[in-house]
N, C-alpha and C positions, 0 to 999 in steps of 0.2 A: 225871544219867541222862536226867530229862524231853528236854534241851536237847541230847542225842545222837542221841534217838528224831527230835526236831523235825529236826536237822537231816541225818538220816538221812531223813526223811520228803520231809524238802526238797530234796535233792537225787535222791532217786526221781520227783517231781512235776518235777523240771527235766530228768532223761534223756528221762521220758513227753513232756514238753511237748516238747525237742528231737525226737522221732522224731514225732511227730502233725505239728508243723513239714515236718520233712522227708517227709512222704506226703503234706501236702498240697499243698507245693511238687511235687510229683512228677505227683498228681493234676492239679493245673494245666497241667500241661508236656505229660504224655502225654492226658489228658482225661479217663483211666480211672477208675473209681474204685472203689479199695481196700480189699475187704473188712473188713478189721482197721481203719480207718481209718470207714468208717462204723457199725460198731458201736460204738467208742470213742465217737464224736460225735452220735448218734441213742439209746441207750439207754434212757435216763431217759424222753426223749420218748415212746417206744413204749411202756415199761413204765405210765408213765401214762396215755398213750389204751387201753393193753388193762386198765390199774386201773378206769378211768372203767367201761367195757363191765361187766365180768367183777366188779367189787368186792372182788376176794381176792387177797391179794399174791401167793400161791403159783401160783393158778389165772394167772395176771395175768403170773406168769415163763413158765408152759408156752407161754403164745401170744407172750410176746417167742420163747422158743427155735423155735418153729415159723415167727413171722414171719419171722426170720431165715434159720432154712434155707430159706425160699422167697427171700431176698435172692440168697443163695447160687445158688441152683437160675436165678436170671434175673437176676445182674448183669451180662452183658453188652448182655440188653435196656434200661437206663437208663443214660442216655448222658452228662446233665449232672449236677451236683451238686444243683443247683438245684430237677430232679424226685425226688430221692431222699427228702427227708424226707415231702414229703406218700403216696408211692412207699409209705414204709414203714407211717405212718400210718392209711392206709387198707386197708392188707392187716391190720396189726395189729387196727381195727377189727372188718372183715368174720372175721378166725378167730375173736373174742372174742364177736361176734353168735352165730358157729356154735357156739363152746363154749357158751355160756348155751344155746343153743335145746337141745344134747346134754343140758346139765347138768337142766333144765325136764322132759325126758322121763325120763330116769334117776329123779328126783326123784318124778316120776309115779307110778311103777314101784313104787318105796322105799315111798311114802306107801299108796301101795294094799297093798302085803305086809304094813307094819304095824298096818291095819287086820283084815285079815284074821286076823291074826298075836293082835292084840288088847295089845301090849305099846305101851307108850309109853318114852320118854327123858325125865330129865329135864336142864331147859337149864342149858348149859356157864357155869363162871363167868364166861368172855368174853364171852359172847352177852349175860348179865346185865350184867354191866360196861359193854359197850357200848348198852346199853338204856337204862342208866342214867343216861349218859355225851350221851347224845341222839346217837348217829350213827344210830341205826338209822331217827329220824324225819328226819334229812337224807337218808340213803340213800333213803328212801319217799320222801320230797318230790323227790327229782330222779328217780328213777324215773317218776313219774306225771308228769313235761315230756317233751313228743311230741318225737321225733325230725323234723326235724332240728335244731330246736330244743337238746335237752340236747347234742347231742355237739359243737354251735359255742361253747354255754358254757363245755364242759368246756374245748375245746381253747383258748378264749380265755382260759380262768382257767389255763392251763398255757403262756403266754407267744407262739402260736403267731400268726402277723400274721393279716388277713382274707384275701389271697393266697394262705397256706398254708392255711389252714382252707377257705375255697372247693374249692383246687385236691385237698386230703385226702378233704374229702363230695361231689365234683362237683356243685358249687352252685354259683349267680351270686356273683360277689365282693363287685354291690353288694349283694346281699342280707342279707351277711352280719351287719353293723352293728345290723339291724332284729329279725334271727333272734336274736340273743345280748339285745336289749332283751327280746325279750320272752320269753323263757328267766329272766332273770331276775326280769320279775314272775310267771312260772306258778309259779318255783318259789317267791317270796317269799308268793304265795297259796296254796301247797300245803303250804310250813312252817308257816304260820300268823300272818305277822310281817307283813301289807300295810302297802304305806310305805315298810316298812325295806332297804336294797340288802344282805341278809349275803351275798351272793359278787357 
């Protein structure tokens, strides 16, 4: 049964892979490029730079579906292949900036009503778990690295060349190299580990 699944799996990953083939051969040909074709190929990408921003898978899918429909709304404005990932990145960025700064005020709002209110929550076991877990002093230690800083490390720790990560923050190319050194000693002095390289 396992070895039906597999190869039922494997031949769906060879139709996908034949048709992404033939769009991008097409892409090539005509120059356009194809909606369904750069979602397929940019995803993960985007999901990660709006993860890095926003920190919450969910919140982090809303600004992939938004970045997207503005893919949509101006894919005839980006011409080459080439501009499209840093294209997407940097829009992906900029709406996860704008959700946080929404989510900041919302949150403002919330925190003042419950004082008023006079009621508290108590924390979720996730929240414990991840407390416990140490992400939430990773999550603080890369928060407190100045931008532009954290978001050249992010993008570098997500495989992204210095070219793309330049041309994603409108930054020098060669700066880039210098930005991501020292990203990651702020944040190796803001986790607490100086010396040690953990990203």
């Amino acid at each position: 049964m396992k070895s039906i699944l597999m190869l039922i799996m494997n031949e769906s990953t060879d139709i996908f892979v034949d048709i992404m083939s033939e769009q991008t051969a097409a892409t090539a040909a005509t120059g356009k490029i194809e909606f369904e074709e750069a979602f397929a190929l940019h995803h993960r990408t985007v999901f990660r730079a709006a993860r890095s921003v926003v920190q919450d898978a969910a919140v982090a899918e809303d600004v992939v579906q938004e970045t997207y429909l503005r893919l949509y709304k101006n894919l005839d404005s980006i011409t080459t292949e080439e501009m499209l990932r840093p294209w997407l990145i940097r829009v992906a960025i900029n709406v996860a900036k704008n959700t946080v700064r929404g989510n900041i005020r919302a949150n403002t709002r919330d925190d003042n009503y419950v004082k008023e209110s006079g009621t508290t929550h108590a924390p979720s076991v996730e929240t414990e778990y991840e407390e416990s877990a140490g992400v939430s002093e990773i999550h603080r230690a890369l928060s407190r690295v100045k931008e532009p800083l954290r978001s050249c490390l992010i993008l570098k720790q997500q495989g992204l060349s210095y070219k793309e990560i330049a041309t994603s923050l409108d930054l020098n190319e060669s700066s880039i190299g210098t930005f991501v050194a020292r990203a990651r000693q702020e944040f190796a002095r803001f986790y607490g580990k100086p010396g040690k390289e953990t990203i």
